[in-house]
N, C-alpha and C positions, 0 to 999 in steps of 0.2 A: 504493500500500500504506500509506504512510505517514498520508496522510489519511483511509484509512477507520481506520485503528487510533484517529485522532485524534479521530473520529466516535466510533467506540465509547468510547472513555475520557472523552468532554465534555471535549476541552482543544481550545483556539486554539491555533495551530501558532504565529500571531504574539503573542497576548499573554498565553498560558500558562493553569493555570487557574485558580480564581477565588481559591481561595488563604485563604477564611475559616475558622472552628474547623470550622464544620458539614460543608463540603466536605473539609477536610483527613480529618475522622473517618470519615466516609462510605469514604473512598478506605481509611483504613487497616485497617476495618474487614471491606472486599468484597477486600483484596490485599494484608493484611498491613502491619507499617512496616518500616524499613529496618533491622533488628538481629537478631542470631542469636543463639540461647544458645551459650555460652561452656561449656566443661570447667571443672568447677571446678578451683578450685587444690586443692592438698594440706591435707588438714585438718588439726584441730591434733593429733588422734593418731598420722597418720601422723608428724608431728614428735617428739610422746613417745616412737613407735618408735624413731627413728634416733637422738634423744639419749642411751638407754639402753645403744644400742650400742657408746658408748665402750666400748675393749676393758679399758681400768684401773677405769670403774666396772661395768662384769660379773665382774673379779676380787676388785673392793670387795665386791660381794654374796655372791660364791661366801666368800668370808672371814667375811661378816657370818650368812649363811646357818650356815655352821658355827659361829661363837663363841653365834651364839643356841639351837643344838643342846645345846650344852657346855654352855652357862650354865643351860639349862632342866635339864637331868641333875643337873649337880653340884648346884645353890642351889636348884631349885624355880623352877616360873614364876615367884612372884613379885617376886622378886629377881634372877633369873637371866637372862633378859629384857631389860635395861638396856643389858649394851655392844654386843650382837649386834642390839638394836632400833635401837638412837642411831644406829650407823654407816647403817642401813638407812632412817631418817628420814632423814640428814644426806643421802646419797645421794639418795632421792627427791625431797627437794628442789630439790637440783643438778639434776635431770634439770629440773623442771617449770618452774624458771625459765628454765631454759635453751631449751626446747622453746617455753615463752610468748613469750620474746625472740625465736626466728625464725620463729615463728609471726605475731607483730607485723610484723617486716621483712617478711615475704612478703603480707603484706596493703597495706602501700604501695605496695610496687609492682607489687602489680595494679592499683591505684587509678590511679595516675602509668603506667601503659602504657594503661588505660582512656582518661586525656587524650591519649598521644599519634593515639589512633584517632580523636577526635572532629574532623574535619575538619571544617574551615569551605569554604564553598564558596554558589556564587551562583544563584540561581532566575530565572524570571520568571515572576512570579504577577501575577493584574492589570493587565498590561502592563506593568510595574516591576520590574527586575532590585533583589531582597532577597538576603540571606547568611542562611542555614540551615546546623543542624550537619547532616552527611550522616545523619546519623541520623533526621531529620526530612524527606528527600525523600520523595516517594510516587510512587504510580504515575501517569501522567499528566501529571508533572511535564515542563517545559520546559528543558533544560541547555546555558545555554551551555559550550562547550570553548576551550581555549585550550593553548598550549603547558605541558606541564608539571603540570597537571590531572591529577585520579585521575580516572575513570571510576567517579561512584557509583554507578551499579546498572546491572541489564541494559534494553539499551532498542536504538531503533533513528535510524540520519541522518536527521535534517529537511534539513541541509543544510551544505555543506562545502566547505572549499579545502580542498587540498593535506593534506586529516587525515590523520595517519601516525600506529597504534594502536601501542605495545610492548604484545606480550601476552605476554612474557616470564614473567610471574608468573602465568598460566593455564595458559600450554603448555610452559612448561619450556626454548623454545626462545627466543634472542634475533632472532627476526626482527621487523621493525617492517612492517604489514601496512597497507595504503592504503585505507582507508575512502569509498567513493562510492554513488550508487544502485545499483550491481550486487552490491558489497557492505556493505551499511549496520548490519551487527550490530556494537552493542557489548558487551563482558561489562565487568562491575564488576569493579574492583579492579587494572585495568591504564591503562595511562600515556598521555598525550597527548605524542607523541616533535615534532608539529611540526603547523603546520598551526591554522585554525581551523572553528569547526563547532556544530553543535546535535543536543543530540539529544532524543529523543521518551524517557521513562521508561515499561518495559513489565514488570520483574520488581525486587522487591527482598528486600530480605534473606534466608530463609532459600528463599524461590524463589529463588535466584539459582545459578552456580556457586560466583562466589567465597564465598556465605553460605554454600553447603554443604561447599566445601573449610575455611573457619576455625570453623563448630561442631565439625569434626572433629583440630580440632590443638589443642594448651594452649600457651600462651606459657612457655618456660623464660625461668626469672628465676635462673637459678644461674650466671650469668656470672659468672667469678673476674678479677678487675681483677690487673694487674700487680703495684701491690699489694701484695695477697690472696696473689700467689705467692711473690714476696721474702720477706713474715712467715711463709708455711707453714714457708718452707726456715731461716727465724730457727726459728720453734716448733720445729721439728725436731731442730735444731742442740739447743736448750738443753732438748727430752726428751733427747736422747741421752745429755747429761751429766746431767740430772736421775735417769734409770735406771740410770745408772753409779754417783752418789750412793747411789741407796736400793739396788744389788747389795752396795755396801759395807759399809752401814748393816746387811742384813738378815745378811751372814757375819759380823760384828763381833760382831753382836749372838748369833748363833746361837752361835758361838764363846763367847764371853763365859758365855752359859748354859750349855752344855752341861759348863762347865770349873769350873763353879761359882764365877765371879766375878761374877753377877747377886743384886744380894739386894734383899729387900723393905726398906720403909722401917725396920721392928725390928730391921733387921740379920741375919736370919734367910735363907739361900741359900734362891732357888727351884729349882733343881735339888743333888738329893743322888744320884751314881751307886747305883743300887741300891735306893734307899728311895723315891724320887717316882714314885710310880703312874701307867701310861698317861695317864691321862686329863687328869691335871695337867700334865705334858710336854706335851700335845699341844695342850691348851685355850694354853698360853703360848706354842708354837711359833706358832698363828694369832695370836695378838695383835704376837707380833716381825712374824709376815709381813705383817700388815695394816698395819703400821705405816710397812713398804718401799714398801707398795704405795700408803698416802696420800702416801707423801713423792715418789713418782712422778707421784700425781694434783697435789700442787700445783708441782711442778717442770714440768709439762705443762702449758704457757700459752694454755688453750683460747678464752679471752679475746683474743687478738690477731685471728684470722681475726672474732672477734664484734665487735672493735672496731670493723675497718674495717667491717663489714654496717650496725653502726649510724651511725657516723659520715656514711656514705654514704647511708644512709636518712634519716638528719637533714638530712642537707647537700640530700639532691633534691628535699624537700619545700618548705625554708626556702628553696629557689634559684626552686622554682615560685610562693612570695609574693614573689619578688623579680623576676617574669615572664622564668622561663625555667627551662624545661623539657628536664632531662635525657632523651636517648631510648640511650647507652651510657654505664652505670656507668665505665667507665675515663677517660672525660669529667672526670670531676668532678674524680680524684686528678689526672690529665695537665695541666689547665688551670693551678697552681699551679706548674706548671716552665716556662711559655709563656714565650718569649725575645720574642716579638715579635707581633704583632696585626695582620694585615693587611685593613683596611676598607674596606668600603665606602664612596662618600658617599652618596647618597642614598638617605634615607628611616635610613640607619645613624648619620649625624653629622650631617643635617640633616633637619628638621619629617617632608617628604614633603608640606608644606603647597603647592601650587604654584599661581602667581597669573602670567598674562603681566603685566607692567607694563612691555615696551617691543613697538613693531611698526614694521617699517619694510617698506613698499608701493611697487615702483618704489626710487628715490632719495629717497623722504618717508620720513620719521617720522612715522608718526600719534599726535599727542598730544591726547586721552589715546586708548589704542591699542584704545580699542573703538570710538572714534566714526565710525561706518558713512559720515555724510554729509561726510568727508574724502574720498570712494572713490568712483567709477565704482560703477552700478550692474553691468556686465558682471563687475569684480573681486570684488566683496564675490557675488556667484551663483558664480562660478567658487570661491571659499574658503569659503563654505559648502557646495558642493556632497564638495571635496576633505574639508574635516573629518568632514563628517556618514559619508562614504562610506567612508573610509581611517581607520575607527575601531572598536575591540572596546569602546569606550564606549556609553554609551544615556541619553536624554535620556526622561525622563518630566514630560509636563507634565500634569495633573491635570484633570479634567475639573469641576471644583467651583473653579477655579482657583486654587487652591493655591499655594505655593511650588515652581519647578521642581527635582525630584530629576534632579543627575547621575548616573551613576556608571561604573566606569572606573581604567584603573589613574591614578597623580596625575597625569601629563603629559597623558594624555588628559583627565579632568577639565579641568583649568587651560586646555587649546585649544579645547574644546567649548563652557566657560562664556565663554569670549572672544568664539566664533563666535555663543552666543544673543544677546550683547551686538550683535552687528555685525546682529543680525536673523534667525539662521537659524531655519528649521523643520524641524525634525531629520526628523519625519514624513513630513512631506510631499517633502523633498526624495528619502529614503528610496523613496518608493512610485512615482517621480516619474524614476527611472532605473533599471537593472535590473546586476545587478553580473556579471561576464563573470568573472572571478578575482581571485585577492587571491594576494598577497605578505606572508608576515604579518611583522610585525616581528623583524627578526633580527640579535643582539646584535654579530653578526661585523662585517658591511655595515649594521649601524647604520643602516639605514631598513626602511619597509612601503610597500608599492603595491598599487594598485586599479585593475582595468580596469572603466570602466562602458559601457553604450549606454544615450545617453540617449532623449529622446520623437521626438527630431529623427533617431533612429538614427545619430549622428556614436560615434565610440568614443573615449571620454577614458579617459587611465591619469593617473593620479596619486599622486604621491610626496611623503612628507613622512620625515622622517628629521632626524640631525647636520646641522646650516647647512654647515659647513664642505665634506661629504661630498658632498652634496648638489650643493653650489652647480657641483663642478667637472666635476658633469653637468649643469647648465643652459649653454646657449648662447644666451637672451634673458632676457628680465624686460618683464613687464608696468609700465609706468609708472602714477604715479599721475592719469594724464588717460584711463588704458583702451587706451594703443597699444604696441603690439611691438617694445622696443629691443632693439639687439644687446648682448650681454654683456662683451664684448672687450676694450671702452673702459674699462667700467666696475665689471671685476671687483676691482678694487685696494680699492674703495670699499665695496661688499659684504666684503669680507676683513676691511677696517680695522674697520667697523659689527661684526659677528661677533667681534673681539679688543675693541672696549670691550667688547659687554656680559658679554664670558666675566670679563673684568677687574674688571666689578664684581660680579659671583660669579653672573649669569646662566646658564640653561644655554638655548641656541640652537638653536630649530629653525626648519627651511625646509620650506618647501610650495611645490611646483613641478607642474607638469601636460604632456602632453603631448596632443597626436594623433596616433592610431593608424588608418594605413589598414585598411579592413575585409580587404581582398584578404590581409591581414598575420591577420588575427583565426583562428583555430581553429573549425570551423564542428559539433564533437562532442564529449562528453566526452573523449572518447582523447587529442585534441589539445588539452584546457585542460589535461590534469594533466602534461602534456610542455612546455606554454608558457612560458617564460621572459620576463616583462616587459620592455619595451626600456625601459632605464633612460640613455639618453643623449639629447642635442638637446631637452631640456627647460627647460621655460620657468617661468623663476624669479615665483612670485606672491607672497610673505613670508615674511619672516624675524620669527620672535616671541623675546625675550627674555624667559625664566618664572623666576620670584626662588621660592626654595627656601630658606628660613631659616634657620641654624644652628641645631639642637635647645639650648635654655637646659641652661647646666650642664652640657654638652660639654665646654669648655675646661677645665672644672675634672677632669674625668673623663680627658683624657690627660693633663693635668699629674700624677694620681695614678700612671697608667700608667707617665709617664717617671722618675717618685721611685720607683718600683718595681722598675726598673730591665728594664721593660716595653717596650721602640721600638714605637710605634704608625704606622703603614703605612696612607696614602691609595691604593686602586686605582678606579680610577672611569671608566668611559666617557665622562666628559664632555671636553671641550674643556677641554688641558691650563691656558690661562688662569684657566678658570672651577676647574677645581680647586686653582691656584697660590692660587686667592684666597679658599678655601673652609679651604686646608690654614693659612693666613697667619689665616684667622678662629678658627678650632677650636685656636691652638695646636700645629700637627703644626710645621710649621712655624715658628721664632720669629723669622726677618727675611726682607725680600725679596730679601735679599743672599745665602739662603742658594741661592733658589730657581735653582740651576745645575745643568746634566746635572751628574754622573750624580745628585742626590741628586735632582733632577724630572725625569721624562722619557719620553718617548709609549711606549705598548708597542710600536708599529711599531720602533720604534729596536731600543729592547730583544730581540724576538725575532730580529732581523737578528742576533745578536752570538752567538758560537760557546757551547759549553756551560762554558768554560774562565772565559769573558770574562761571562758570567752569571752565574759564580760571584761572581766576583769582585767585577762592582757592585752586586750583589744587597743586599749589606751596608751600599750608601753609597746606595743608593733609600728616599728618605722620600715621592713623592709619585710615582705615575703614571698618567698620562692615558693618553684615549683607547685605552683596553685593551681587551681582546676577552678573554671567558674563557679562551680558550688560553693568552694573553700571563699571567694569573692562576695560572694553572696552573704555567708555567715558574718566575715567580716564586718559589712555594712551594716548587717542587723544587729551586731554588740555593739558595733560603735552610736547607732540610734538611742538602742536601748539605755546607754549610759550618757546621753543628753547631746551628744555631737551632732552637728547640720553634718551632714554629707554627700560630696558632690564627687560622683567613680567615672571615671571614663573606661568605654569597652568599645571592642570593633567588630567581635563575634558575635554569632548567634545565641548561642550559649552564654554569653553576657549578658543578655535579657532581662531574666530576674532581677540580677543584681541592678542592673540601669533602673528597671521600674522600681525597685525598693528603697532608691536613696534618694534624698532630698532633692537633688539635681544628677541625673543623667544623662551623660557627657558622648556622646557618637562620636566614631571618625570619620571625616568627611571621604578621605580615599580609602582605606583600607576597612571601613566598618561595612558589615554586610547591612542587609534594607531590615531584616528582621532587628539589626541593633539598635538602627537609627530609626524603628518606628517606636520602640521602648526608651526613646530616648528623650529628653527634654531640648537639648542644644545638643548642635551638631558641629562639630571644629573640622571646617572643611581643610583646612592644611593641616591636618592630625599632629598641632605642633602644640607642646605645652606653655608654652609664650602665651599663644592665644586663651587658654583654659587662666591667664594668671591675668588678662584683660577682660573676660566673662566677671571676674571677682571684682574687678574695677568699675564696670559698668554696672553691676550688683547694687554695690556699694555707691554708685552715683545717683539709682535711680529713687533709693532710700533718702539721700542728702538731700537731691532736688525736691520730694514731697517736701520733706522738712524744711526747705527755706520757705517753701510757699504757703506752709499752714502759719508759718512765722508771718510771714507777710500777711496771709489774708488776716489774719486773725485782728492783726494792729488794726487793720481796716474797721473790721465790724466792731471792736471795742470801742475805736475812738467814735464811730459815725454813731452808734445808739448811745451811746453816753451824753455826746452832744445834743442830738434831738432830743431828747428825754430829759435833761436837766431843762435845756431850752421850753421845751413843751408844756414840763409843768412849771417852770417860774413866770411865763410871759407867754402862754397860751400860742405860741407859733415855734415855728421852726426855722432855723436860718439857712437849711440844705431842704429845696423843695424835689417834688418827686423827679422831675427831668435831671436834676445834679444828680442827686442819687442814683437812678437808673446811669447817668455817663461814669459815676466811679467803680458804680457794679459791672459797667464793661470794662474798665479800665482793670479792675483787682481779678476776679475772675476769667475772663479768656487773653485778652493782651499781657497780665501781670501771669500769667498759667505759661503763656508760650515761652516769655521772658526768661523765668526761675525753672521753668521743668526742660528748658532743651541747655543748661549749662554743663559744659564737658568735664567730666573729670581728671581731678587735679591729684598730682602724687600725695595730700597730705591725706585722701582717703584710704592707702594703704601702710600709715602709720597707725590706724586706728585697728581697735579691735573689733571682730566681726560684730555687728551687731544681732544680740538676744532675741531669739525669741518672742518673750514677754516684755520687752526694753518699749515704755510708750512712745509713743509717737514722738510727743512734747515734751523733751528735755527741759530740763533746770536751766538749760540756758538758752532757749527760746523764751520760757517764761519769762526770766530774767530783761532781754532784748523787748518783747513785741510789748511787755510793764512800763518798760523804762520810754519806747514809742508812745506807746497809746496815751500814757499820763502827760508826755508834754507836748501831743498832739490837742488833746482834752484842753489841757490847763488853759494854752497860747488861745486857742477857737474860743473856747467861754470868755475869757477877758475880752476878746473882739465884738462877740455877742453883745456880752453886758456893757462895758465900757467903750466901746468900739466907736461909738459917735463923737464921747471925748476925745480919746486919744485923735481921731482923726480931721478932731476940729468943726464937725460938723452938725453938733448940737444946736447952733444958731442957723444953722442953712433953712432959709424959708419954706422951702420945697421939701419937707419930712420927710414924704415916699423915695423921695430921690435919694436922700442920706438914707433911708434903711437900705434902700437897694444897692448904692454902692456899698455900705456896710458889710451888708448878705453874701454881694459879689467877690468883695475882700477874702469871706469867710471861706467863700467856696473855693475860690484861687490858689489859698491857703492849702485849703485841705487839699487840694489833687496835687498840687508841688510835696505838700509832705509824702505823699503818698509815690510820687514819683520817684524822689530823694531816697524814699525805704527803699526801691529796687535795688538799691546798688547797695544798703547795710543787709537786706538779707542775703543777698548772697553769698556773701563769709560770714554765717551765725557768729563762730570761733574765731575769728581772724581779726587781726586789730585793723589790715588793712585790705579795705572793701573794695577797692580797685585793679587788686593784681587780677592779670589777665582778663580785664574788661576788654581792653580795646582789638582783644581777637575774637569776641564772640559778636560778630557781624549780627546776628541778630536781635541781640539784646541791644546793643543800642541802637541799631534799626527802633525797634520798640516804644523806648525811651525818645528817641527822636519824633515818631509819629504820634505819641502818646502827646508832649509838648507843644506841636504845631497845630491838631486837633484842639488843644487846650484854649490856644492865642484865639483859633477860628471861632471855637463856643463864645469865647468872652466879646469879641472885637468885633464881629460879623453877625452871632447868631442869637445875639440878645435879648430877643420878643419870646423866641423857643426857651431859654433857658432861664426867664425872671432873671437874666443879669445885666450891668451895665459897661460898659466901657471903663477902663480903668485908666488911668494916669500912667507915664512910666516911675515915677516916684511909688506908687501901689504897687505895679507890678516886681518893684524891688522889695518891698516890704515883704510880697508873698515868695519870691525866691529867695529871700535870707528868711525867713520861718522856716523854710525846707532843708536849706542849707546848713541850720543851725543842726539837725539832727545829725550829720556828720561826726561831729566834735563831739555827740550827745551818743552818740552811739561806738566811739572811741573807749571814750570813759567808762561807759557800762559797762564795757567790754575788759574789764579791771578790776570791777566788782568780782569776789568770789562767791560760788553758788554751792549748795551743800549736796554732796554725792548722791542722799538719798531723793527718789525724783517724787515731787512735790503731783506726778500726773497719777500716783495711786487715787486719789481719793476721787477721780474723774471716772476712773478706768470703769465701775462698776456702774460708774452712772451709764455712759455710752453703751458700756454692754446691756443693760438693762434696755434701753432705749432701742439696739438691733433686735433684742429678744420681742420686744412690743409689736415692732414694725415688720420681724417673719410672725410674727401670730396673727 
């Protein structure tokens, strides 16, 4: 079957097809390419709907809606128009900013889920295994499989060991289903559970199932990070109290008028019982109520859930120029509290660059370890036959004679190039024996085997795998004369060989072979996929030492980690020497004297040891070998259990668990299979630990950035209801009318959120220690800063209120309304300058000075710049909309040194000492009480 399908698609079952523009377009033009349309996301008017739907600016309107009813009646459109317009601008503004901003955010990450789809994965086209995005298969395509591999598209077995499908994510069911010529379908978008294989490509994209099940579904991007939920239950907490303000505000005030204590600036009552006509009582009843009802909308910190959106959408973007790719938002903020890093070595703290540079044959060392004519001809046949055959590697050598392409995972690469070095012909040896089954490599038992029948019909199996592993299933060794010694003598010597070159940071493999009587071989399918390979009485043929080079700029990168207060954690399969001396290069390690159980030690050990005693040394392990992902696994879960954030990087299948089980799971971007990177949180597509040591920096940044901003907002709503409120009830009005307030609440909330949540991170985040778990929100020294704001924001605005005609001389000014109003105007000038001026002291809560590295973050003072010139336009241009006047430049000085003063004021406080224990306990129960109300 397989070969006439292969007939009809023009593809070579061995060397794939031809793989040029013209053929590739041909194909995708007669059977489609490999992508499906997608749902779109939600447009931007679905977002204008749900912005509008805030319940306080549907009351703003229904307010506004009536005063411009009133106003048109009493005064005439053309004057009449003005306060019931302005609140109605001021509103639709907020809305459309507001809408544009998650509008923005939800176009990121579509973009950043689009990357995590674009799989990479491997072809053979022209006889030459290439990497294509899966997007780029066609039909007709050749795909090798391997453990842990997605299943790009629909197609059918070329050919297979022991392939075991999850088609879990097809059929709903977790069974793992065995793939042979009786049953050879594969569907797209399910998992390689074990086993290797090939398959023929026969359907893709939206012919596919899986094409047709994902044009039918939209990816939700509305995951709320932990977070997201902590600040809903803060917002919560402080509308509660901020509608409890304007309840007060709006009876004070209602009071106040109706008793005839409200009077216009001439001194003259707006309410007289019996003389003030409907319309007039009622036109002012809406201006009191509108006024409860803006000081609800800026007491309501809709800006905190927008903080983290954008922070977080900063942060996954800037993390993907930093090669690594967010695939869950809670990722990002979790990674900044990480206690501890447990890594990988290879290919994570070292190149993946892998060269054999030792070989010992027999009791020789072949120096230099490719040179063939050190060896029997029978040896170097018998090790080229094992490499070539007990390998998911492919040797292309070029028919124009070319440079030879390897490719292959790095271990395989580095044994193959060895083996063309010794003389093999990958090809030929390939066509040359016929392969009976394979054992494919497995992380547990740390070897792979091969049964072949060669031309002579004798049945060789061979094994290569761990030296160590290995070795204590050989019972001979080939010498280097070509004859069969016993092992017995001289297994002490093999052990000693195998400890140097682990020692000098080698990782050690062994190639051993056997023979297998035929009367023993399986003579039908049935009986190959039940055969278990005899892996004992094997005959030892080399042992190669492959140098793996510590990635440059490692060492520097845990020493960050450990000033972090970051424990960075070696787990590694290799031979515990080779990793003593790997942990001893990188810095995990700083002497050799440390290198004693428990702080190094095999996972065999480690899993022996009860869940008590796991705990326990879990905390004093800095380096452990010869691990098996289970052993990885346990790890993580003592280290949980005894209060550690943990954040593991894996590339394997078998790394799964472990990824899903720790705080933050770490993929690699080249070397991790799909099954790793779907259990993973973030993916380090340069699988370099550099990168894994900037995931903690941006962790750490996106935690900072809430915190400057709940610093920020918070001065906001403290200083602005404190002011209305004293104002309110001492003199029955307000000096900040609903239009100012709706422009500060855009100013604090979405321009002040873009401002404070996209600031990049600064080295002094990795002098700090992770932050806790349970650590509030609100440091002692936010308190401390947004007190020391809000009280002489408060102070300076009340003296202008109250005294403000004096000071400004205009107590005698004929025209009252005009003095209050520049007055008010004054106030207001004031207050968005102070509010400006805080942008730049929250930014360094802790820093004496607020300035360093302002003038590279191009958007912050973008901000600050547009925030300002907005400002001059409100007062200068737009003063019918805003109840404000024109101000003098001598005023507008006054109001830029109010602002300015906080500087110096925020210096000083900043010298104040705060006391360690955080003063946000006594808050904490409240907010939580208040998210428990609001999910009931």
């Amino acid at each position: 079957m397989v070969k006439g399908l292969s007939d009809l698609l023009k593809t070579n079952l061995e060397t794939g097809i031809y793989g040029d523009e013209v053929d590739l377009l041909n194909r995708k033009t007669a059977f489609g390419s490999n992508t499906y349309p997608r749902k779109k996301g939600r447009s931007f008017w679905r977002f204008l709907w749900e912005a509008w739907q805030d319940l306080t600016l549907i009351i703003l309107i229904v307010a506004a809606s009536v005063s411009l009813g009133l106003g048109i009646k009493t005064e005439g459109l053309k004057e009449g128009w003005y306060d019931g317009g302005s609140i109605f601008l001021a509103v639709l503004l907020v809305i459309v900013v507001t809408a544009t901003s998650d509008y923005r955010q939800s176009l990121q990450f579509q973009n950043l889920n689009e990357e995590k789809r674009n799989i990479q994965l491997e072809v053979v086209r022209g006889g030459r295994i290439v990497k294509v995005s899966i997007y780029d298969v066609v039909v007709g395509d050749v795909v090798p499989l391997k453990i842990g591999d997605q299943v790009p598209a629909d197609g059918v077995l070329v050919n297979g060991h022991s392939l075991a499908i999850d088609e879990s994510s097809m059929t709903g069911e977790s069974k793992i289903v065995y793939k042979d010529k009786n049953e050879p379908f594969l569907m797209s978008g399910c998992k390689v559970a074990d086993g290797v294989g090939t398959m023929l490509v026969t359907g893709v994209g939206i012919n596919t199932e899986w094409g047709l099940l994902m044009a039918s579904i939209s990816e939700d991007t509305g995951e709320e990070t932990p977070l997201q939920v902590r600040l809903n239950g803060v917002a919560t907490f402080i509308g509660i109290v901020g509608l409890s303000v304007a309840v007060s505000v709006l009876v004070v005030l209602l009071a106040r008028y109706f008793t005839g204590h409200t009077e216009d600036p001439d001194g003259t009552k707006q309410f007289i019982k019996g003389r003030t006509n409907f319309d007039d009582a009622f036109n002012d009843v809406v201006k009191i109520f509108t006024i409860a009802v803006t000081i609800v909308v800026v007491a309501v910190p809709e800006g905190l859930p927008l903080a983290v959106t954008l922070t977080l959408a900063y942060s996954m973007r800037k993390m993907m120029a930093d090669k690594a790719l967010v695939r869950r938002l809670s990722a990002c903020e979790t990674m900044g509290s990480a206690t501890t890093i447990c890594s990988d070595k290879t290919g994570t703290l070292t190149l993946n660059e892998m060269t054999v540079v030792e070989a010992f044959v027999g009791k020789k060392k072949i120096n230099p370890p490719s040179d063939s004519s050190q060896l029997p001809a029978s040896v170097v046949s018998l090790l080229n036959e094992g490499v070539a055959q007990n390998s998911t590697g492919n040797v292309f050598v070029p028919k124009d004679g070319g440079n030879i392409e390897i490719s292959g995972s790095p271990t395989e690469k580095a044994i193959l190039s060895w083996a063309v070095k010794l003389g093999m012909k990958f090809d030929i040896i390939r066509s040359d024996s016929k392969i009976l089954h394979v054992f494919p490599f497995n992380s547990e038992k740390k070897r792979g085997g091969v049964a072949l029948q060669g031309a002579d019909s004798e049945v060789r199996i061979h094994w290569k795998g761990a030296a160590e592993i290995v070795l204590t299933s050989c019972s001979g060794y080939i010498d280097s004369n070509g004859c069969l010694q016993s092992i017995n003598e001289d297994k002490e010597f093999f052990k000693a060989a195998i400890d140097e070159m682990a020692v000098n940071s080698l990782r050690c493999v062994a190639l051993a072979y056997r023979l297998c009587e035929k009367e023993k071989v399986p003579t039908d399918e049935e009986g190959f996929n039940g055969w278990i390979l005899p892996e004992d009485n094997l005959v030892l043929l080399a042992i190669v030492g492959i140098k793996d080079p510590c990635r440059p700029g490692v060492k520097d990168a845990v020493k960050i980690c450990m000033d972090a207060g970051v424990k960075v954690r070696m787990v590694t399969g290799d031979n515990i020497q080779t990793a003593k001396a790997i942990a001893l290069e990188c810095g995990i390690l700083s002497s050799a004297e440390d290198a004693t159980e428990p702080t190094i030690i095999e996972g065999r050990v480690f899993r022996e040891l009860s869940d008590k005693e796991r705990e326990q040394i879990a905390k004093k392990i800095t380096v452990m070998g010869r691990s098996s992902p289970s052993d990885k696994l346990l790890l993580v879960q003592a280290l949980r259990k005894g209060g550690d954030v943990v954040a593991v990087t894996g590339d394997g299948t078998n790394d799964a668990p472990a990824l899903h089980e720790a705080d933050i799971g770490l993929s690699m971007g080249i070397q991790g299979t799909e099954v790793a990177k779907e259990s993973s949180d973030i993916i380090i597509l340069d699988d370099n630990f550099a990168s894994v040591v900037k995931v903690v920096r941006w962790g750490r940044s996106v935690y900072a950035n809430i915190q400057k901003f709940i610093q920020f907002q918070l001065t906001v709503n403290v200083a602005a209801l404190v002011i209305n409120v004293v104002a309110a009830i001492s003199s029955g009005d307000v000096p900040l009318n609903s239009v100012q307030l709706l422009w500060v609440n855009l100013i604090m909330d979405t321009l002040g959120a873009l401002a404070l949540a996209t600031e990049p991170p600064t080295d002094n985040l990795m002098h700090r220690s992770p932050v806790g778990r349970r650590e509030p929100l609100i440091t002692n020294i936010m308190w401390r800063n947004l007190l020391l704001q809000a009280s002489y924001q408060v102070t300076v605005l009340l003296v202008l209120n109250f005294m403000g005609l004096t000071i400004l001389h205009l107590k005698d000014d004929h025209d009252r309304e005009h003095a209050y109003d520049v007055k008010n105007t004054l106030i207001f000038n004031a207050f968005v300058m102070c509010q400006i001026f805080n942008e730049f002291n929250a930014r360094k809560p802790e820093e004496i000075n607020c300035f360093k590295g302002v003038t590279k973050n191009y958007l912050f003072m973008g901000i600050i710049g547009f925030t300002f010139v907005l400002q001059i336009i409100i007062i200068e241009f737009l003063g019918k909309f805003t109840k404000t006047v024109r101000l003098n430049w001598k005023l507008w000085l006054v109001s830029l040194g109010i602002g300015i003063i906080s500087w110096p004021l925020a210096i000083v406080g900043k010298l104040i000492p705060v006391p360690k224990t955080p003063v946000s306990g006594y808050f904490t129960k409240a907010f939580r009480r208040c998210r428990t109300d609001r999910n009931a």
